[in-house]
C-alpha positions in Angstrom: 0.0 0.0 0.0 1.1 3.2 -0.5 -0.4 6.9 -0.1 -3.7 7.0 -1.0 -5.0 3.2 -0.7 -3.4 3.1 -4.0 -2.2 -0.8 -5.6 0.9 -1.7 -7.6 -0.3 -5.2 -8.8 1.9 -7.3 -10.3 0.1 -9.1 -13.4 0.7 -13.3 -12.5 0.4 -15.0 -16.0 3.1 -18.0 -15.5 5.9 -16.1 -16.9 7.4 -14.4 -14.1 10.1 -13.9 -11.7 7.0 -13.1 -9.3 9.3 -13.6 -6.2 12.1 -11.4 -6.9 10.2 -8.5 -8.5 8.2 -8.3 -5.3 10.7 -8.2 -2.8 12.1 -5.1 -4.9 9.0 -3.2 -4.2 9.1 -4.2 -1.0 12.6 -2.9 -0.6 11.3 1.0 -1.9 8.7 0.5 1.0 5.7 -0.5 -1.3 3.3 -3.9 -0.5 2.2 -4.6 -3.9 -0.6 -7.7 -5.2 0.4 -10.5 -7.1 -3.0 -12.0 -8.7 -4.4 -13.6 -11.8 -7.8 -12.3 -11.2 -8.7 -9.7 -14.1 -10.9 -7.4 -11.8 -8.4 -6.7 -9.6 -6.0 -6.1 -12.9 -8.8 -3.9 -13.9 -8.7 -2.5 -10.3 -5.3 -1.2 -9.8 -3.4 1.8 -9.7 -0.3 0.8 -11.3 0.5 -2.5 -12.8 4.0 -4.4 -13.7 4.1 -7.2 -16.4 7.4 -9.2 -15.9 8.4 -11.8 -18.2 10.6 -14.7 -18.4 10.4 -17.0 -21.1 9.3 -17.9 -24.7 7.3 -14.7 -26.2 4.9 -17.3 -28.0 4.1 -19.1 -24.7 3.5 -15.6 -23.1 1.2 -14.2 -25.2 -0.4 -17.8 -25.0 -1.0 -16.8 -20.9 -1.3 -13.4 -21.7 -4.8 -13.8 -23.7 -7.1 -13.6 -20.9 -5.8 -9.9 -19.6 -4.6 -8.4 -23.0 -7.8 -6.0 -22.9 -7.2 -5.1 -19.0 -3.7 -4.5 -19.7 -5.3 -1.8 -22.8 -7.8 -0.9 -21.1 -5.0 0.2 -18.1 -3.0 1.6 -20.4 -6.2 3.6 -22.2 -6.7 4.9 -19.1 -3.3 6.7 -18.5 -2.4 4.9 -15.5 1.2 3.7 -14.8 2.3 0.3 -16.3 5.8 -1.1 -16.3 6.9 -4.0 -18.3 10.0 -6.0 -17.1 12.5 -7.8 -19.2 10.2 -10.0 -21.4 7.8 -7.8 -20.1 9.4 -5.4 -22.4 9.2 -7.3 -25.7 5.3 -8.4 -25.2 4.4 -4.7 -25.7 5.5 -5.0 -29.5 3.3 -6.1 -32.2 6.0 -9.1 -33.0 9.1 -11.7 -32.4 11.2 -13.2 -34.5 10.9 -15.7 -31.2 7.3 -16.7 -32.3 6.5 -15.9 -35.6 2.7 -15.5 -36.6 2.4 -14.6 -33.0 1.0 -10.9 -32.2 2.3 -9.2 -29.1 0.1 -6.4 -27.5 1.4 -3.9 -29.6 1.3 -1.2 -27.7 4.8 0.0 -29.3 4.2 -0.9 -33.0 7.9 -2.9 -34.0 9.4 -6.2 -33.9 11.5 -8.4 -31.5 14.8 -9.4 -33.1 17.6 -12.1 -32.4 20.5 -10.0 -31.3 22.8 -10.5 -34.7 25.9 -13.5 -34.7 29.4 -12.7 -33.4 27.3 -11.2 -30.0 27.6 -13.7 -27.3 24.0 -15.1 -26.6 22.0 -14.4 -24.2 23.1 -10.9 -22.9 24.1 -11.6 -19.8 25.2 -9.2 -17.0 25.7 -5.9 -16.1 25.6 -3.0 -18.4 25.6 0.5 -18.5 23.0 3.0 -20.2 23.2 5.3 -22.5 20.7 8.1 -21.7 18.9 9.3 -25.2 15.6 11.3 -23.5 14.4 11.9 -20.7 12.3 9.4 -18.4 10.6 9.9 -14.9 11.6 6.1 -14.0 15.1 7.1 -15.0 15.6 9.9 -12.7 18.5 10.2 -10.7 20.4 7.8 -12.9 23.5 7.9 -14.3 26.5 5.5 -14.9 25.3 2.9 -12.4 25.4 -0.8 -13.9 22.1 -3.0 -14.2 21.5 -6.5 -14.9 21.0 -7.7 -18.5 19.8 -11.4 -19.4 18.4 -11.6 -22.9 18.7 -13.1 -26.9 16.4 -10.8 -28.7 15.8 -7.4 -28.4 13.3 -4.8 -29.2 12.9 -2.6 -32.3 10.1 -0.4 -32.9 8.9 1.6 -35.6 10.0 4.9 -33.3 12.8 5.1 -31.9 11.6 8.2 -29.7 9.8 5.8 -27.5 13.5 4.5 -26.3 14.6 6.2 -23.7 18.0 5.0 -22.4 20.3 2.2 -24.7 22.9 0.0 -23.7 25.9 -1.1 -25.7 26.6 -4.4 -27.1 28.1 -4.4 -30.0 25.2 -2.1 -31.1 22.6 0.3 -29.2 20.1 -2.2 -27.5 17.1 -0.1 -26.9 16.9 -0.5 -22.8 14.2 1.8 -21.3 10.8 2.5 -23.6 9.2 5.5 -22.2 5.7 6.8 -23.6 3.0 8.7 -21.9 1.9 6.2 -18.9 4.3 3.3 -20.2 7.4 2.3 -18.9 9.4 -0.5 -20.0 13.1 -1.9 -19.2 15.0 -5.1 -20.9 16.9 -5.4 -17.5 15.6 -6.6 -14.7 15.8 -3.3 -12.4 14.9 -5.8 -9.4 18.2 -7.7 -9.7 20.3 -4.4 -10.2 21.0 -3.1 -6.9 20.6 0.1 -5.9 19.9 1.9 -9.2 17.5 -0.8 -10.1 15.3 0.1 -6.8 16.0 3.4 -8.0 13.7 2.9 -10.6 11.0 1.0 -9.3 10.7 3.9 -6.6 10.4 6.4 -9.4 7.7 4.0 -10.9 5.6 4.0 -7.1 7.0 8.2 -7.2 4.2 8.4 -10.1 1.4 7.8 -8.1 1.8 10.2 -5.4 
């Protein structure tokens, strides 16, 4: 709970790392709501869709709340997407062809390219590209990468913050009321609660 009665709810479609993500929130001082129940999806104040896994087998799980997760979204309240999170809120993977994501950020999901080591893994540093309210107070700090594909959408003004890897991996999406991040800011220390307590900041 924080001020206000208000929820951060933390969507629970099999795909995951429920346990971890939570305990981050805890850390910034928040209690959030892990459920499967669509009302209370419906219901919340902010809501966080984390991801690990196969983007065809997510958007499998994913049916039964893609219209709360729009109709959130429609309504200009926070959402944050987390790692695979991230790549759902495109219209498509490479991962799962014939497969549409929620679109949200019209692109595609590509396989990073040969000669990278695959997956990402580890820490990184961002390049900042625009500003971001989850991204304030960052700077050089390091966060935690673990990923094959990554995203590509049609604009590139949604990306917010890059990382390098042999190219600019988009690493933040910032639009409006959505927030996105191909790290897992839970896993990343300090700057990683950094941002999850600029994500909570937006409902006060």
């Amino acid at each position: 709970m924080i001020k206000g009665d208000q929820m951060v709810t933390i969507i629970n479609y099999g795909s995951g790392n429920l346990k971890s993500i939570r305990n981050g929130f805890l850390k910034v001082g928040v209690e959030p709501e892990i459920t499967q129940d669509p009302q209370k999806m419906l219901d919340a104040d902010a809501l966080v869709l984390p991801g690990v896994g196969a983007f065809g087998s997510a958007m499998e799980n994913l049916q039964k709340y893609h219209h709360v997760i729009l109709n959130h979204v429609g309504e200009g309240k926070p959402f944050l997407g987390i790692c695979l999170g991230l790549q759902l809120l495109l219209t498509e993977s490479e991962e799962s062809p014939g497969v549409k994501g929620l679109d949200i950020f019209p692109g595609s999901v590509i396989r990073l390219p040969p000669g990278h080591k695959i997956p990402h893994m580890g820490w990184n540093q961002l390049d900042m590209k625009r500003e971001c309210s989850i991204l304030e107070g960052i700077g050089k700090e390091y966060f935690y990468f673990v990923h094959s594909f990554y995203a590509h959408p049609d604009n590139d003004e949604v990306v917010s913050a890059t990382t390098p890897y042999g190219m600019d991996v988009p690493a933040v999406f910032c639009q409006d009321n959505v927030f996105a991040t191909q790290f897992h800011p839970e896993k990343s220390g300090e700057a990683g609660l950094r941002i999850l307590k600029n994500f909570v900041d937006l409902l006060k």
